[in-house]
C-alpha positions in Angstrom: -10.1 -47.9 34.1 -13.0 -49.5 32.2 -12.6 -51.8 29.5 -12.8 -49.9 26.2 -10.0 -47.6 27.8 -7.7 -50.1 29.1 -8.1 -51.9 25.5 -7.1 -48.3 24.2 -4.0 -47.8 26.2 -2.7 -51.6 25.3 -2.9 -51.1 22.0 -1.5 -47.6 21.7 1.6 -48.3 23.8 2.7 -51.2 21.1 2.0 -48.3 19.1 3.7 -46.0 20.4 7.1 -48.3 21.6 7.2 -49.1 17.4 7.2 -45.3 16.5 10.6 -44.7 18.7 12.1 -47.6 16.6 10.7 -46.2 13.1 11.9 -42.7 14.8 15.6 -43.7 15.2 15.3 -46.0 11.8 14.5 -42.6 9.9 17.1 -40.4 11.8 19.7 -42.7 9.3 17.4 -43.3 6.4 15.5 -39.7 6.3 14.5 -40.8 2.4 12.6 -44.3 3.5 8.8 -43.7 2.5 7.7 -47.0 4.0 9.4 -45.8 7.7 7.2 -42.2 7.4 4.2 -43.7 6.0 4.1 -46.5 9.2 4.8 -43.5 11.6 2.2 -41.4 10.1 -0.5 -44.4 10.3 0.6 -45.3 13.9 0.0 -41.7 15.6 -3.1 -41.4 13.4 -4.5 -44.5 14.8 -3.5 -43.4 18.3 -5.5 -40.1 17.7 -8.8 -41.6 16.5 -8.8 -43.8 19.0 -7.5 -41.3 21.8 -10.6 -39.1 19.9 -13.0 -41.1 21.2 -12.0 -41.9 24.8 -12.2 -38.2 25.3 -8.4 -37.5 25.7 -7.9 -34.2 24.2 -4.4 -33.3 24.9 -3.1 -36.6 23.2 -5.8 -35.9 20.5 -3.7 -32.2 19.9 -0.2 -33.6 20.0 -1.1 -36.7 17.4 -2.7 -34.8 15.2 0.4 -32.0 15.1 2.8 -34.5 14.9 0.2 -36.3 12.2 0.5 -33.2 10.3 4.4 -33.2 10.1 4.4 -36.4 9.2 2.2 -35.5 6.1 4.4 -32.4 5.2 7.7 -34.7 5.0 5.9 -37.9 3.3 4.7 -34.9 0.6 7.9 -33.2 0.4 6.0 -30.0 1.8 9.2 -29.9 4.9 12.5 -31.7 5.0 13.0 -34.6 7.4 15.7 -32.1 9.6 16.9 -33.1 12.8 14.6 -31.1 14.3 11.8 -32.8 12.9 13.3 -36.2 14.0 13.9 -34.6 17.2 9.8 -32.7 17.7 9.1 -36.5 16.8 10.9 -37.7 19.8 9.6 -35.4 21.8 5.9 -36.0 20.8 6.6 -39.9 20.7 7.8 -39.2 24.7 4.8 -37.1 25.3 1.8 -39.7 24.0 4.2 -42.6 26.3 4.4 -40.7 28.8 0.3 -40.0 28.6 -0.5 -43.5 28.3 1.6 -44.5 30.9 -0.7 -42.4 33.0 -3.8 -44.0 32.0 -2.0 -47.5 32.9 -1.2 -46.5 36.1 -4.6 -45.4 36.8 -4.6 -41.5 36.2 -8.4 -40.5 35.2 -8.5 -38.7 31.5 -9.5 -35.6 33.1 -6.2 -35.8 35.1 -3.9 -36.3 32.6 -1.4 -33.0 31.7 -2.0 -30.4 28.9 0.0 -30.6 26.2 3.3 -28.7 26.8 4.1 -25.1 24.7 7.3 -26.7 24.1 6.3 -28.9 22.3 3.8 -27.3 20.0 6.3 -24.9 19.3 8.8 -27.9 18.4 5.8 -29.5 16.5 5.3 -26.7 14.4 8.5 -24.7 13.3 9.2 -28.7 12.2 6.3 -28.3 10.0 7.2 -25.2 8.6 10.6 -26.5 7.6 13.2 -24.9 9.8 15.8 -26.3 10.9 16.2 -24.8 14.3 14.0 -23.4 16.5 13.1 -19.7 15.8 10.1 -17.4 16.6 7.0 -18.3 14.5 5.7 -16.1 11.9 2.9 -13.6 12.0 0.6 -15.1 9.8 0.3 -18.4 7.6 2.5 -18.8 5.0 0.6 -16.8 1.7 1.4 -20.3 -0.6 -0.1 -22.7 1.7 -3.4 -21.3 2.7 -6.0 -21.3 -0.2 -7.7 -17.9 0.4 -4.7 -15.7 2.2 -7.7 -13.1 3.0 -9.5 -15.4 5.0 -6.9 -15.6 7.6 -7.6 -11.7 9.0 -11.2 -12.2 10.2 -10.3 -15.3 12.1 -10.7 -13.8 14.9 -14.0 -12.2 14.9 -15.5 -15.5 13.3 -18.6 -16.8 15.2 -18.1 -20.5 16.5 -20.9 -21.9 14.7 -19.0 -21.1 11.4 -18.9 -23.7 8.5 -17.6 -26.3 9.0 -13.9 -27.3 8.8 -13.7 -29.7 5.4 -10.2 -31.0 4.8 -8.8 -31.6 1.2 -10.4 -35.4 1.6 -14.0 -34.1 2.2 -14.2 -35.3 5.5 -15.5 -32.5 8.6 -12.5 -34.1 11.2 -13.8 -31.3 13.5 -17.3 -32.1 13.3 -16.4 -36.0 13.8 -14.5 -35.6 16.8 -16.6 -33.5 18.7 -19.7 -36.2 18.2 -17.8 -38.4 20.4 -15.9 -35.8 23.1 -18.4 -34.2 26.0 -19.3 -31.2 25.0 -16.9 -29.1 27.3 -14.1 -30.4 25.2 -15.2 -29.6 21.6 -13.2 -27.6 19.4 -14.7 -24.2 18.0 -14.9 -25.2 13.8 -14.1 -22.2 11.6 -13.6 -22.1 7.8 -12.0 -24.7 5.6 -9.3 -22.5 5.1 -8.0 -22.2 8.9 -7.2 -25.4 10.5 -9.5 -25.8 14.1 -7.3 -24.8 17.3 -5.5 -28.2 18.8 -7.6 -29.8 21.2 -5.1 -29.4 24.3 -5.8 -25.2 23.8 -9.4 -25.5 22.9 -10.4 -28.0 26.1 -9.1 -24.9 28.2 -13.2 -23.1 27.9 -12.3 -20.1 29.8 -9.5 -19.5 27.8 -11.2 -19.6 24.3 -12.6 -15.5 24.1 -9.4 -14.6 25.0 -7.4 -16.7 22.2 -10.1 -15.6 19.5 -9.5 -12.1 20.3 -5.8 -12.3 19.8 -6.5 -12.7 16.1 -4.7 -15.4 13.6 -1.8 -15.1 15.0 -2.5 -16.5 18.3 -4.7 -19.4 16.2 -1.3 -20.4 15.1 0.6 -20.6 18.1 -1.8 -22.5 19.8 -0.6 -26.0 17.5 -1.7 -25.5 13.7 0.0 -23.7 11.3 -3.2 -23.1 9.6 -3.0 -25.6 6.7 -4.9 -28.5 7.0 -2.7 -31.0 5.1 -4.7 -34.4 3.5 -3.6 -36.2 0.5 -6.1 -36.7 -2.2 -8.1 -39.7 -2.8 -5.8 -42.0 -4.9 -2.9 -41.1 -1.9 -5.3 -41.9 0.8 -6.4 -45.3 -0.9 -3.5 -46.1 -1.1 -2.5 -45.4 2.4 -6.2 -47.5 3.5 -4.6 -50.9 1.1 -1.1 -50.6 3.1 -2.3 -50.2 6.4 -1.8 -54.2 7.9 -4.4 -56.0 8.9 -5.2 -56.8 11.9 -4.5 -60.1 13.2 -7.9 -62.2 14.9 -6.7 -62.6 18.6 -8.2 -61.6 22.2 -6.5 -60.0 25.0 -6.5 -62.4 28.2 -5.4 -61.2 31.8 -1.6 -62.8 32.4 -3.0 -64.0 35.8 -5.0 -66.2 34.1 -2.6 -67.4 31.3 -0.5 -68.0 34.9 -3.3 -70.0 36.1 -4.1 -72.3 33.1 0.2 -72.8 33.0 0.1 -74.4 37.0 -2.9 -76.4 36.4 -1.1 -77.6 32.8 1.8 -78.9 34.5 0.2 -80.4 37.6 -2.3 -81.9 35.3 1.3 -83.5 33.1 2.9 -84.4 36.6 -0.5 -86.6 37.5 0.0 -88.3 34.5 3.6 -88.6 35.0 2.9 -90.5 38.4 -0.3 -92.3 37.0 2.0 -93.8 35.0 4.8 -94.7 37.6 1.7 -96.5 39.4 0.4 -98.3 36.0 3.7 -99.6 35.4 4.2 -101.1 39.1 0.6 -102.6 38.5 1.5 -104.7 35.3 4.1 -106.6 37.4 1.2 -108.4 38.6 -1.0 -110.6 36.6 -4.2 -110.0 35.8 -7.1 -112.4 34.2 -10.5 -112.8 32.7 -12.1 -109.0 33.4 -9.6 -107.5 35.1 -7.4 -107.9 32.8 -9.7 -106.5 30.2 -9.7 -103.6 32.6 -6.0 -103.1 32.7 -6.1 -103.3 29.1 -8.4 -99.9 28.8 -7.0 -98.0 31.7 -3.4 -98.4 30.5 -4.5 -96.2 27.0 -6.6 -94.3 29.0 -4.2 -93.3 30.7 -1.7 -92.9 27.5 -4.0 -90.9 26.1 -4.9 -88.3 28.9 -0.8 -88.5 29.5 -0.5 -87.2 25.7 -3.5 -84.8 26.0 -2.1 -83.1 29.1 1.6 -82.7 27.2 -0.1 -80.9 24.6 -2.2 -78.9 27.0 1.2 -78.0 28.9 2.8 -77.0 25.4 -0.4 -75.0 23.9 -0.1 -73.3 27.4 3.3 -72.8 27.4 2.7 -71.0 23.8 1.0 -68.6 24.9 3.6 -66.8 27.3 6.2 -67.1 25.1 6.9 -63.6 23.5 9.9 -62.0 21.3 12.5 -60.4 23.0 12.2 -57.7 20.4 9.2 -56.2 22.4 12.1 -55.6 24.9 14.8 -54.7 22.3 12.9 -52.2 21.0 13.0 -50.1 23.6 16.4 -49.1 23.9 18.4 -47.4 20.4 16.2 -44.2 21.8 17.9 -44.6 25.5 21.0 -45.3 24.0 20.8 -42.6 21.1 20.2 -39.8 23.9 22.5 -41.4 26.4 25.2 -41.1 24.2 24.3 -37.6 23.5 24.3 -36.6 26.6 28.2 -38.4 27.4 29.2 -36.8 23.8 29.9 -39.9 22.3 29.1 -41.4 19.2 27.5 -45.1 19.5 25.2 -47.1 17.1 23.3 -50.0 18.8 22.9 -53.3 16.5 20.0 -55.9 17.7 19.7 -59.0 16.4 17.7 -61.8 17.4 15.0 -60.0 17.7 12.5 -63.0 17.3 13.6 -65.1 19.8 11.4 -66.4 21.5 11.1 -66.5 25.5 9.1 -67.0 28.8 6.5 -63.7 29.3 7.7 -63.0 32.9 11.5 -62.9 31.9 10.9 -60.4 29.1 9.2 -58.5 32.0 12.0 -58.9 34.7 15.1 -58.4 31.9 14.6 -54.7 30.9 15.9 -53.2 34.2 19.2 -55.2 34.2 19.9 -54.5 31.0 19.3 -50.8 31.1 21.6 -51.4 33.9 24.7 -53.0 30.9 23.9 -50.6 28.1 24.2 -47.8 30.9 27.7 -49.1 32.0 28.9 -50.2 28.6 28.2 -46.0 27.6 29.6 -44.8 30.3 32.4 -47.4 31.4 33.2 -49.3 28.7 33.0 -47.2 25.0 35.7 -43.9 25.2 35.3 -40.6 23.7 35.6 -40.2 19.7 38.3 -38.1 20.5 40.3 -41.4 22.8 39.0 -43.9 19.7 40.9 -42.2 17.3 44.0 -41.7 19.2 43.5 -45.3 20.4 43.7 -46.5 16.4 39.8 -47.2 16.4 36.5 -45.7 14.5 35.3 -42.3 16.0 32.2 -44.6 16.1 31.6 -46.3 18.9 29.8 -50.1 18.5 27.1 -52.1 20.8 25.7 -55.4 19.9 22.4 -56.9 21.4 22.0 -60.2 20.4 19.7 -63.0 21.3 19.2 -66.6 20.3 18.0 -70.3 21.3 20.8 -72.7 22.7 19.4 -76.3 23.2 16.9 -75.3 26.3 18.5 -72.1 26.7 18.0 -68.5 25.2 21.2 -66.6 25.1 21.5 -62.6 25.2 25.1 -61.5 24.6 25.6 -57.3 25.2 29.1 -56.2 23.5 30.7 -53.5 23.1 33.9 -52.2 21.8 35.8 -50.1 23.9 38.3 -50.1 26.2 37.4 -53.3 28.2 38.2 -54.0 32.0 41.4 -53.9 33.5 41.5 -56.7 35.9 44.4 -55.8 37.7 42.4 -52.5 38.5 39.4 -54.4 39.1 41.2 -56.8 42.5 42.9 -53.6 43.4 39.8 -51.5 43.9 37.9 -54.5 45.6 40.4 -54.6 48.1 40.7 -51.0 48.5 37.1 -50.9 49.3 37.3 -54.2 51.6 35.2 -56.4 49.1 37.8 -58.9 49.1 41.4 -60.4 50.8 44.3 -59.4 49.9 44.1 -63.3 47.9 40.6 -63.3 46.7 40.0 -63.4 42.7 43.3 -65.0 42.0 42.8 -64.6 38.2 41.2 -62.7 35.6 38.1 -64.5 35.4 37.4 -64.1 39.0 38.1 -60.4 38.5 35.7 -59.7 36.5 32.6 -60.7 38.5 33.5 -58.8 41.2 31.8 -56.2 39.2 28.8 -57.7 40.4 29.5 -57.0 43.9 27.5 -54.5 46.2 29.0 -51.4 46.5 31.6 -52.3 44.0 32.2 -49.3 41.2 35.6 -47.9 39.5 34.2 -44.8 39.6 35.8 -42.2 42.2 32.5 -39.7 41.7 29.3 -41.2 41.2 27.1 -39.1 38.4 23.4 -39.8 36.9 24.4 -42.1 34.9 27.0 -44.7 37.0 29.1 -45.2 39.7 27.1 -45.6 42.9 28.2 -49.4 42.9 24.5 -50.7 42.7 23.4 -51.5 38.8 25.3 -54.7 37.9 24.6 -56.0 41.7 21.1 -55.5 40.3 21.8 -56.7 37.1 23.3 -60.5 38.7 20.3 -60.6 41.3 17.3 -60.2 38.5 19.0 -62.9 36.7 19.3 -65.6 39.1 16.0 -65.1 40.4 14.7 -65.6 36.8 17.2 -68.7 37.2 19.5 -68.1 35.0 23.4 -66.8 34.8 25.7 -64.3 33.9 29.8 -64.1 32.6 31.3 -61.5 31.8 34.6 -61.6 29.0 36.8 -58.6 28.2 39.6 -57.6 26.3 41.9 -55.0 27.6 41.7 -52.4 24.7 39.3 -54.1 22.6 35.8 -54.7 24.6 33.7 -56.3 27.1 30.8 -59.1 26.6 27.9 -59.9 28.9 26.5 -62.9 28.1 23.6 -64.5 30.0 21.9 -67.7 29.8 18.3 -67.9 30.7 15.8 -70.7 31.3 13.4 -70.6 27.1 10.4 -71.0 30.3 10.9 -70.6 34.1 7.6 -73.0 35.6 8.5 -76.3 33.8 12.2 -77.2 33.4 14.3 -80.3 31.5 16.7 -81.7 34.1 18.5 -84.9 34.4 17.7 -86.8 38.0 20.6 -87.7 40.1 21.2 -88.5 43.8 23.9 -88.0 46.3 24.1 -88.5 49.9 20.6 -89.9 50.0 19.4 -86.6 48.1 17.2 -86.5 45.5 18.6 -83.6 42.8 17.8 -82.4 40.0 20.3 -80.5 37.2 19.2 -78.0 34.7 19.5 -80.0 31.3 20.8 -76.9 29.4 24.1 -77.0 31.3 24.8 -81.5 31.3 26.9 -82.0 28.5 27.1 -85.8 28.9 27.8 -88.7 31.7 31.0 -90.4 32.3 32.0 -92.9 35.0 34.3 -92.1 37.4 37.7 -93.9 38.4 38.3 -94.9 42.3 41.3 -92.6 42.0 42.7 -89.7 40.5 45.4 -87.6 39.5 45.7 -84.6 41.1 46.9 -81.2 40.2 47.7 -78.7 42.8 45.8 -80.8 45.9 42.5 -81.0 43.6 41.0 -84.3 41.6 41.8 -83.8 38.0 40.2 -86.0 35.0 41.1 -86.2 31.1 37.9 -86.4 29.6 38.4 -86.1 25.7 42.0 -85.2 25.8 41.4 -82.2 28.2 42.2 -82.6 32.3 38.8 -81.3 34.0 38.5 -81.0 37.7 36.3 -83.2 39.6 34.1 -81.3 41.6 31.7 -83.3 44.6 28.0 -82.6 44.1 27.6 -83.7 47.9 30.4 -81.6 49.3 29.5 -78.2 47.4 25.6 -78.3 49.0 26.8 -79.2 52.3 25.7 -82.2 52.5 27.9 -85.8 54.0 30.5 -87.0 52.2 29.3 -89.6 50.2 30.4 -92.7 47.2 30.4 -90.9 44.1 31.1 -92.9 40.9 29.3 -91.0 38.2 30.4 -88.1 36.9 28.7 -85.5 34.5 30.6 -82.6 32.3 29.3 -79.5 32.7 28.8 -77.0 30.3 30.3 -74.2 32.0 32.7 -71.2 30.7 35.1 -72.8 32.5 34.0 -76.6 32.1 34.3 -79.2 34.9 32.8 -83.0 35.9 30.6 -82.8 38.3 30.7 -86.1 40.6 26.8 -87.6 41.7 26.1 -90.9 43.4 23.9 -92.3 40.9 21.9 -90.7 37.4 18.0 -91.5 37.9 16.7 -90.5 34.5 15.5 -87.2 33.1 12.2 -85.4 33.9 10.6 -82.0 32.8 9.2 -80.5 36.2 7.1 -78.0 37.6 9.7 -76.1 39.4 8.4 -74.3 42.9 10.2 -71.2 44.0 11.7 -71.4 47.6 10.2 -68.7 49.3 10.5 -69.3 52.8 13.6 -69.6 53.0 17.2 -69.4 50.9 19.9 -72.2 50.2 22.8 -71.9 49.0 23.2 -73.8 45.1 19.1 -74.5 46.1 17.1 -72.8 43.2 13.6 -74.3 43.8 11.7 -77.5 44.4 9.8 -80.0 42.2 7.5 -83.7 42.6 9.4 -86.4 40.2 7.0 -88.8 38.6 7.1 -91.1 41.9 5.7 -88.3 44.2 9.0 -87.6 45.7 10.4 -84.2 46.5 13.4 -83.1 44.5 15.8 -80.3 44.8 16.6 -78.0 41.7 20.2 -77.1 41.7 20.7 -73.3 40.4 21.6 -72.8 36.8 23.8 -69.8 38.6 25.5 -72.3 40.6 26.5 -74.9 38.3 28.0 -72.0 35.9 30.5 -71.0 38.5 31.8 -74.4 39.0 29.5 -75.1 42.2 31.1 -72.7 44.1 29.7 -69.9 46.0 29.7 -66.5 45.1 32.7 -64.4 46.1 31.7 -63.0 49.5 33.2 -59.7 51.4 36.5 -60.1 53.2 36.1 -60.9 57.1 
């Protein structure tokens, strides 16, 4: 894909993602101008530029759908559910067409557009509200010279040319920039010029001419070519937005520029470490002098490289709304399809987070909204009966927690049973006849392999693999998952991930001669630890602020010696606890490596501290579950 294409294709997918939103926005606000005048401009700037790259059949469906979107902004055709509906379809079609191109599909490779959705396209246009058979000729009030329509047919291709209401020959302009096997045949002002997806077909073209009017019609116009005037068209030129001065830059190298940012921060870190043992000694005449400028030359490449690593950092960071966005159209047609009424609320859409977790989120949580349809929200006809709305609720939220950005998926239907839940764990040999002792427990064995409710798996759930998807794509991006529920009233998915994945805060400890390191967005605070303790059913039990906490051993959970440990730190957990160390070394933000080679247990990644010394990243995972390890299948 060359350069001016691949720049196309970026640019129209944002496009094309924001029409589905302004689609579904319109479906409950069919009388918002401002919605159909941003959907109009967006699949007219998708045609001019798909115009120019030579793409003919998204040319043909843009410029149909363009022409609906006239008709309903002008009152000429009623926003109908069909017309939402043709704009759905056409919306999928131009996605589905750039997603080609993406994935390396040559132009000339790329589909025709479908019948379908011409026919869609246009009995929209004309108004109806279902889909019928399309009239014999052009509507007598919306052609200017009704007469002109018979000799269509015999009209020679180099007729005048096409000149919309506007003045401008839209013909004649796109075929100076298509090869000339893809031009479109211009006729007279008064007939509209055949789609492009029809016209690129050459061997085709006698035949459709000979078929008369009619056959001009059902190829993708209706025949009216329908412009605004001047004053409507100026004032859609002063409300299109401006664009914003900015480059696109391969993620590879933003990736790049991020590692050599925060090696660049840790070889100031442990510059600094060395400076600091260097002024123990003392220096005279020149040398000191000397350590006199290399101490602020070193402060000041320390504070130039922090603001290198943040700049950096800045320019992954992206809104979780480019992910959001994406799903009231999955969840308006899944719903459809399960005959259920649902409405999808998103807020915190602007939060802010780390490039590659927007990337690695939107299969998981296809994964939730799929469940929470299918499993969680009942029919309008069980709502009802159940004392509930007919109208089923689902709430995507997002926001920024200290270090932390939060996304919280809730619904409000029936919730999980967890007595069903252990039941069917065990049934299936997931668990002992003792495992997940109490609610809590029970409801992450949802997360299990091969774990479902569902006695019949169908299309949409119940082959016991989507939420064991859902738990791995979320620790690997470091981060951790709960699930609440209500019997009756709902279930909430919340997970907490890392605001950026490469550099991390984290409070320094050490245990059993290990160098650790904890995720800051889970230490509450540090309290010192008594030589003994009370105990409550066989385990160490601690008041810390008027509430007993168990004292879990840093050393013991990792495997490692049993060890002094006099420090303790609370842990911000759903179901809190103190967390016992050796000794607290400090705080650090550092470069965290992913473990590749191999896989530990509570072991996220590893990191240099400012001294040079290796340092192990305890999971954010991990600590959430109170340092214990994951509920495993029953031997």
């Amino acid at each position: 894909m060359d350069d001016m294409l691949k720049d196309f294709v970026v640019e129209a997918m944002d496009l094309a993602v924001n029409v589905e939103e302004h689609l579904l926005r319109l479906e409950r606000d069919p009388d918002n101008k401002e919605t159909l005048n941003a959907v109009f401009r967006s699949f007219h700037t998708i045609k001019g530029g798909a115009g120019f790259m030579g793409l003919p059949a998204l040319v043909a469906a843009c410029h149909l759908t363009e022409n609906l979107f006239d008709a309903l902004r002008t009152g000429q055709a009623p926003v109908t559910p069909l017309a939402i509906e043709a704009a759905l379809e056409a919306s999928g079609f131009v996605a589905d067409q750039l997603n080609d191109l993406n994935n390396g599909t040559p132009p000339e490779g790329l589909a025709q557009m479908p019948a379908e959705l011409e026919r869609i396209l246009t009995d929209a246009i004309e108004g109806k509200g279902a889909p019928s058979v399309p009239a014999a000729a052009p509507a007598a009030a919306a052609a200017p010279a009704p007469a002109a329509a018979a000799p269509l047919a015999a009209a020679p291709v180099a007729a005048s040319p096409a000149v919309g209401d506007d003045g401008l020959d839209w013909v004649g302009m796109y075929n100076a920039v298509v090869p000339e096997s893809a031009a479109i045949a211009a006729g007279p002002a008064a007939a509209a010029p055949a789609p492009v997806a029809a016209a690129a077909a050459a061997p085709s073209a006698p035949a459709a001419q000979a078929e008369g009017a009619p056959a001009a019609k059902a190829s993708g116009w209706d025949g009216v070519e329908r412009r605004s005037n001047d004053k409507v068209a100026d004032a859609r030129a002063a409300a299109a937005p401006a664009k914003d001065e900015s480059i696109r830059i391969d993620a590879v190298k933003l990736d790049a520029l991020l590692e050599v940012a925060g090696e660049s921060v840790q070889a100031a870190n442990q510059a600094a470490v060395l400076l600091e043992r260097l002024q123990q000694f003392k220096f005279e005449g020149p040398a000191a002098a000397l350590m006199a400028t290399l101490t602020e030359t070193l402060e000041r490449a320390s504070r130039y490289s922090a603001e290198l690593q943040r700049a950096t950092l800045a320019t992954r960071m992206q809104p979780v709304g480019r992910l959001f966005q994406k799903f009231p159209r999955l969840v308006r047609e899944l719903a459809k399809d399960l005959g259920k009424d649902v409405e999808l609320t998103i807020e915190g859409a602007e939060t802010e987070v780390d490039r590659v977790v927007v990337d690695s989120l939107y299969d998981p949580l296809v994964h939730m909204l799929r469940n929470a349809l299918d499993h969680g929200v009942e029919s309008p006809e069980e709502r009802v009966a159940a004392g509930k709305p007919a109208k089923a609720f689902i709430l995507l939220k997002a926001w920024q927690e200290a270090n932390s950005v939060m996304i919280v998926l809730q619904d409000d239907g029936k919730g999980m049973d967890p007595v069903k839940l252990r039941r069917k764990a065990i049934d299936k040999g997931l668990i002992g006849e003792n495992g997940a002792p109490n609610d809590d427990d029970a409801y992450q064995l949802v997360f299990l392999p091969g774990f479902s409710t569902k006695e019949v798996a169908s299309s949409v759930s119940g082959r016991g693999v989507g939420m064991d998807v859902v738990k791995t794509a979320v620790e690997k991006n470091r981060g951790a998952i709960r699930i609440d529920s209500s019997l009756g009233h709902g279930t909430k998915f919340a997970i907490r991930l890392p605001i950026e994945l490469s550099i991390v805060p984290t409070m320094l400890v050490s245990t059993s001669n290990a160098s650790l390191a904890l995720p800051m967005a889970v230490v509450e605070r540090v309290v010192e630890l008594p030589e003994e303790f009370s105990c409550v059913g066989g385990a160490p039990v601690l008041k810390d602020q008027g509430r007993p906490l168990p004292v879990r051993s840093l050393a013991l959970a990792l495997g490692y010696e049993a060890c002094s440990e006099r420090v303790g730190i609370v842990i911000n957990a759903p179901q809190p606890y103190i967390l016992a160390v050796a000794a607290v070394d400090g705080t650090a933000d550092l470069v965290i490596k992913p473990m590749t080679a191999l896989s530990v247990e509570g072991i996220t990644g590893t990191a240099r501290s400012a001294e040079g010394e290796l340092v192990l990243v305890v999971g954010l995972s991990f600590l959430m579950d109170g340092c214990r390890s994951n509920v495993r299948l029953a031997a």
